[in-house]
N, C-alpha and C positions, 0 to 999 in steps of 0.2 A: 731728462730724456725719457727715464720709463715711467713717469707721469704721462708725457706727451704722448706714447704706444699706448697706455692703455683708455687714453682717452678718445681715439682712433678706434681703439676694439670697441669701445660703447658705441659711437655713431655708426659705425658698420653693423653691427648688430642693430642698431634702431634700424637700420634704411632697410636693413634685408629681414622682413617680417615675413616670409614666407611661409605659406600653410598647408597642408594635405589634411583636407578634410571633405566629410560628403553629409549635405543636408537634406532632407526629403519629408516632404508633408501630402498627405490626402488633400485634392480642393476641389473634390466635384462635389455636388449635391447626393449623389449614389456613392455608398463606399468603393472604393477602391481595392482592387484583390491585390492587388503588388504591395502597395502602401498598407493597406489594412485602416486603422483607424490610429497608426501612430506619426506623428510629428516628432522628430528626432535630430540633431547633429551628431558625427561620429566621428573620432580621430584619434591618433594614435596613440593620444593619452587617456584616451576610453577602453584602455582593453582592446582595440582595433587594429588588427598589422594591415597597413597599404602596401601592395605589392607594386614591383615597379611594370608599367605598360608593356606589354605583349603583345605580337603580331599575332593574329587568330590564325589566319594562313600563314605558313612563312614564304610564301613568295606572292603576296599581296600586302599591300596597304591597310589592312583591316586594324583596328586598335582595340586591345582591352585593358581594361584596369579591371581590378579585383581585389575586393576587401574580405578581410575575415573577423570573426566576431573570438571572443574569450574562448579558450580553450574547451572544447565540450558542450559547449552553448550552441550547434548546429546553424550558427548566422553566418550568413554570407550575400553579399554582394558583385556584381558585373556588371558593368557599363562597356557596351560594344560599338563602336561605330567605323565606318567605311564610306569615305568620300566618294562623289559619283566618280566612273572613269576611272577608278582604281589608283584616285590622285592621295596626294600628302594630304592631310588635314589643315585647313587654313582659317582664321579668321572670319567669321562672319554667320550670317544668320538661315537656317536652311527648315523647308519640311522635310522629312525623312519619315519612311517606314518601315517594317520591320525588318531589321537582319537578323539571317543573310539575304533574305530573300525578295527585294530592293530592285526596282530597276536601276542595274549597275551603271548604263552609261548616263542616266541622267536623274537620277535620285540618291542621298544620301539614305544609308543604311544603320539603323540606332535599335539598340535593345538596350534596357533594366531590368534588370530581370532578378533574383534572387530569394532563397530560403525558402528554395522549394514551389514558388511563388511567380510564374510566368504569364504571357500570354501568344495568342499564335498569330494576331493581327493585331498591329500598332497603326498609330499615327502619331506624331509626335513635331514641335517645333523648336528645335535646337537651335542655342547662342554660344559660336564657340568663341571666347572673349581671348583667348591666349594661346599660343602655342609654339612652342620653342623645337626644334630638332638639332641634337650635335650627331653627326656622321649619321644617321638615317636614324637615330632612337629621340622619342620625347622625354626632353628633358624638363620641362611646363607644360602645365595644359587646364585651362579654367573652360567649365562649358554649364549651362544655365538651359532646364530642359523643360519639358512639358509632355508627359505620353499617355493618350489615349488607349484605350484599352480597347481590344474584340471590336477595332472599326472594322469597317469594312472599306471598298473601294471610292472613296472620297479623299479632298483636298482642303479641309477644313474640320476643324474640332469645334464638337458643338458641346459649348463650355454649360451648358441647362444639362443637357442629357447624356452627354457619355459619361464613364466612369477613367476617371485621368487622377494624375498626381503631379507636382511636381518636385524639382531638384537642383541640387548647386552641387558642382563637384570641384574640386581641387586638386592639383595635384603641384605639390612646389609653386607653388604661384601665390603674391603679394595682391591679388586682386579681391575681395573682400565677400564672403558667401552671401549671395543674394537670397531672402527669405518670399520674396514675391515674382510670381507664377508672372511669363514673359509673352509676353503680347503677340498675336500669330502674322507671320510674316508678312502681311501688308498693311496693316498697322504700323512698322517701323516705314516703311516705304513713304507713309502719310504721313508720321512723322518727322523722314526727313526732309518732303516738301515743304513743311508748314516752317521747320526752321531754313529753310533755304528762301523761300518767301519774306520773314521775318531780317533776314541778314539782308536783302536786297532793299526791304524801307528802309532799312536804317543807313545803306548807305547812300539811299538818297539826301 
């Protein structure tokens, strides 16, 4: 029998592979001021405390997470974002620019920001691949980003010339740190025509 237990605790442990972790690289052609000129992963077994999600307001839907680097090493990280409409955070693929200062009823609001190291006008194309809430707190959340730096009032990143980075965040979540920068939201839209197209020959 406590063969059989502990042979249960192994599979449970493989299936729940969960991770808090946060990746980030420069990928513009101009360096990048947030990123700088490092490519990096960072997790808790780096030295790195993940703090658990925080409402920015507390009587809004705003979300942060916030990382901190080794003791005295002045590293820090925040990732901010707020749904259009002041809604929960959901699944799926959004432009956003900079929070807080967002068209709230019909734009997502995203910042990166950290170590001293910000900017005052983003653009940005966020993938939020996961998100779990038990009684109004996230308890998962996987999101996969791209932010333009000192855009101005535009609806596209111009991947030649602005200065951008991108990101993979984690937070409890099984879903695996994506290393490559995510394609701006009407690219997946083309994308899911062409497979929607492709499943209709086939089922001729």
């Amino acid at each position: 029998m406590k063969k059989i237990i502990a042979i249960l605790v192994i599979i449970m442990q493989t299936l729940s592979a969960a991770v808090t972790s946060f990746y980030y690289a420069p990928g513009s052609p101009k360096s990048s001021y947030i990123a700088q000129a490092v490519t990096t992963t960072l997790s808790p077994g780096s030295e790195w405390t993940f703090y658990n999600p925080y409402r920015v307001y507390d009587s809004y839907n705003a979300i942060g997470f916030n990382m901190r680097g080794p003791q005295y090493s002045g590293q820090w990280w925040d990732i901010q974002l707020w749904a259009p409409k002041n809604g929960l955070l959901e699944v799926g693929i959004y432009t956003a620019t900079r929070f807080p200062f967002q068209d709230q009823e019909n734009t997502m609001g995203f910042d990166w920001s950290g170590c001293g190291r910000g900017c005052n006008m983003s653009l940005s194309y966020v993938n939020i691949l996961e998100v779990e809430y038990v009684n109004g707190l996230i308890t998962k959340f996987a999101v996969d980003f791209v932010q333009a730096e000192e855009v101005g009032n535009r609806a596209l990143i111009d991947f030649n010339n602005d200065r951008w980075a991108q990101g993979s965040f984690r937070y409890d979540s099984e879903i695996p740190i994506n290393t490559a920068p995510i394609p701006e939201p009407s690219m997946f839209a083309l994308i899911g025509l062409s497979l929607g197209f492709v499943t209709l020959r086939r089922r001729k």
